[in-house]
N, C-alpha and C positions, 0 to 999 in steps of 0.2 A: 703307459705306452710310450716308447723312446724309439726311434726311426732318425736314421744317420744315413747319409749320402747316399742315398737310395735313386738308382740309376734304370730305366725301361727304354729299350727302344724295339720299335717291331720292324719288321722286314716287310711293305705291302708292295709286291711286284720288285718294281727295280727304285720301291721309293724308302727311306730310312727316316722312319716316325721317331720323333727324340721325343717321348713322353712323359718323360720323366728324367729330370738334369739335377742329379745333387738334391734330392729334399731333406731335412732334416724337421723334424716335428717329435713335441713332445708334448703329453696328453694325461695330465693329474688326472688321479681316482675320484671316480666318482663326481669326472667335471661331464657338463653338457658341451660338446665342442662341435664348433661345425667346419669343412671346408668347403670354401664358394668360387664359383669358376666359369668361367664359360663354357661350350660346349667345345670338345677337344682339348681342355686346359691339360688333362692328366689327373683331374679327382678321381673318377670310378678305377682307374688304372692304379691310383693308390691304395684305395678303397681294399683292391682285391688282395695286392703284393701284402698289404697287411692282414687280411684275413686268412692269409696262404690261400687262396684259391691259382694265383700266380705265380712267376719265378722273376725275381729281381736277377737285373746283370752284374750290381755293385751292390752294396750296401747291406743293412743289418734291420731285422726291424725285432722288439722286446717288447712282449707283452708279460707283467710280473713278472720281471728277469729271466722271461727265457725267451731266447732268442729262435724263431721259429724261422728265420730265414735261412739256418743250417742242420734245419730238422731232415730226416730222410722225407718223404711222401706219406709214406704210412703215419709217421710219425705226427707230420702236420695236420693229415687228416684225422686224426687222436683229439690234438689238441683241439682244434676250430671245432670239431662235435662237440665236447666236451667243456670249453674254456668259454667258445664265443659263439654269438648270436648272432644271427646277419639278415639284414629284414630287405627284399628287393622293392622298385618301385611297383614291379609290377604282381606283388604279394607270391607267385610262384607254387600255389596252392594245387593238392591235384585232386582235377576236378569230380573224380569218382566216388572222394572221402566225404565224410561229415568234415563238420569242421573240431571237433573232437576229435578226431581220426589224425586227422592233420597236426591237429597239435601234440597228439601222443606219438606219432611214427617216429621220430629222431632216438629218442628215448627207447621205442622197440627195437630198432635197429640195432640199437647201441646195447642190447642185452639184457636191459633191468627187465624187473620182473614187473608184471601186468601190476599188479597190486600197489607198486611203489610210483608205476610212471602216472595210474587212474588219479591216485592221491596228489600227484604232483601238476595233472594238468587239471582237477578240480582246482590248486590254488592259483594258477595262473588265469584262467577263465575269469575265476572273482575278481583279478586283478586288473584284469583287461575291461571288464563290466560285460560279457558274454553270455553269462550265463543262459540266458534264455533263446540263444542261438545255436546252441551246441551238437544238435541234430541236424542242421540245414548244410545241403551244399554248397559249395563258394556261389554258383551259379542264382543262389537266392538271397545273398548276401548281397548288403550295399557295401558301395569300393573300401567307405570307411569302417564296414562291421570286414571285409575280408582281410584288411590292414591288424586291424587288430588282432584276427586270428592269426596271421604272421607275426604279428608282434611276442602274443603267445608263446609262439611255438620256439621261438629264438628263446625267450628265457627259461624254458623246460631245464635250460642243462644249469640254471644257477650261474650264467655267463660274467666271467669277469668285465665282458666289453661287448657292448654294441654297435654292431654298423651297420648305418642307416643308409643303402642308397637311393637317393631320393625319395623317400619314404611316402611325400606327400602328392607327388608330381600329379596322379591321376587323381586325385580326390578335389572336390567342390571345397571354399574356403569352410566351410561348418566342418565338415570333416578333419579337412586339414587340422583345423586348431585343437581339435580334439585327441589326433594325435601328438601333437608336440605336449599340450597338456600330460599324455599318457607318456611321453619319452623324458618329459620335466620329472617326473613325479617317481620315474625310475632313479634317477640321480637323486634326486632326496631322502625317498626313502629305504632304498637299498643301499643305494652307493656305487650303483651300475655306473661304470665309465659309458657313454654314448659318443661316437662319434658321426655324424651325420654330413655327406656330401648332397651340397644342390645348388641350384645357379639361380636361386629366388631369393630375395632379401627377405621377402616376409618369411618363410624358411630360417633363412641364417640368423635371423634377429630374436628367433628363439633361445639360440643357444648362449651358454655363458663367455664365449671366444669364440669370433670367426676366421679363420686361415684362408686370405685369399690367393689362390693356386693362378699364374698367368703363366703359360707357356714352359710348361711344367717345373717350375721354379714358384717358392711361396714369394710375393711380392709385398707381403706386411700380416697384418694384424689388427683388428676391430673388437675392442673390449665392447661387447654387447649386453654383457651384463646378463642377461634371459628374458630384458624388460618389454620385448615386443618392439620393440623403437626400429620401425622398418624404414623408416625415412631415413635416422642417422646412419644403419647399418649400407642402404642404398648409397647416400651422400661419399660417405668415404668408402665405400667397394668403386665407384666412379673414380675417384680418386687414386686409389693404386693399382685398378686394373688399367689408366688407362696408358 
């Protein structure tokens, strides 16, 4: 993932949000990376312009060399089905489905056939540890079993790249960790690129790089390593946010 001067500002009323001034960020395969920020910094505003869910004013953003920042619409929306996985905090499940349901619909939408998407979300289930959930509504799911069925369903498509917004924000710490465990384990053994935005250090201090975002400019760097060290990742996010 490669992102160059990647520029957002919105219009609210007669006021002009700069959310984004010049970022540049670059994101090895198959790294755990996090960006951490406060709230208004411009992480989920990034988040999206790299997903294509948004439109950048300047800049470029590459995912495996294709630049998806001068896709047409259709186009981008091809890709991001297709390329990437996008998991929200607030899991974005619909509440009518199984959660099998939920994990096969992207993959129906997208044309395959019943047969090929069954087989593909039986292996994602296994992977998520669901199995024995697969019939229940989101509505009877706990935050962290509904997380995972978002987690699912994002890698249905065999996604080059993950993005995690706030992935954990509503989940009790047991949960929480269980998911960063499940987003670890994606980068290891697949080789999923994860990108993950949140403004908690126990959060950031999962990944293997943190990008600290201040006032829509990245203001450093925190080699975290993946080792859980939320104290050190805290200690120096104080330090260059402040």
């Amino acid at each position: 993932m490669k992102v160059r001067d990647l520029h957002k500002t919105y219009v609210l009323g007669r006021e002009r949000v700069r959310a984004l001034q010049g970022v540049d960020l670059d994101v090895a395969g198959g790294q755990f990376a996090a960006i951490m920020g406060a709230s208004g910094s411009g992480k989920t505003t990034l988040l999206h312009l790299i997903g294509g869910l948004d439109h950048a004013d300047r800049g470029t953003v590459h995912i495996d060399d294709q630049d998806i920042s001068r896709m047409s619409d259709t186009a981008r929306t091809l890709f991001r089905r297709r390329r990437i996985g996008i998991v929200f905090q607030a899991y974005n499940l619909l509440p009518t489905l199984s959660a099998l349901d939920n994990i096969m619909l992207p993959l129906l939408v997208d044309g395959r056939s019943a047969a090929e998407v069954r087989r593909r979300a039986d292996e994602t289930i296994a992977q998520v540890g669901m199995q024995h959930r697969t019939r229940h509504r989101p509505s009877t799911l706990s935050g962290g079993e509904q997380q995972r069925v978002a987690i699912a369903r994002a890698l249905m498509n065999h996604p080059l790249v993950i993005l995690a917004d706030e992935p954990t924000g509503n989940l009790d710490p047991r949960a929480a960790e269980s998911v960063w465990n499940l987003l670890r384990a994606m980068t290891r053994e697949s080789r999923t690129t994860v990108l993950m935005v949140t403004h908690e250090a126990a959060a950031a201090a999962q990944a293997d790089v943190v990008h600290v975002l201040k006032e829509g400019r990245f203001a450093g760097m925190i080699q975290s390593g993946g080792r859980g060290d939320t104290a050190l990742v805290a200690a120096q996010y104080a330090k260059l946010a402040d």
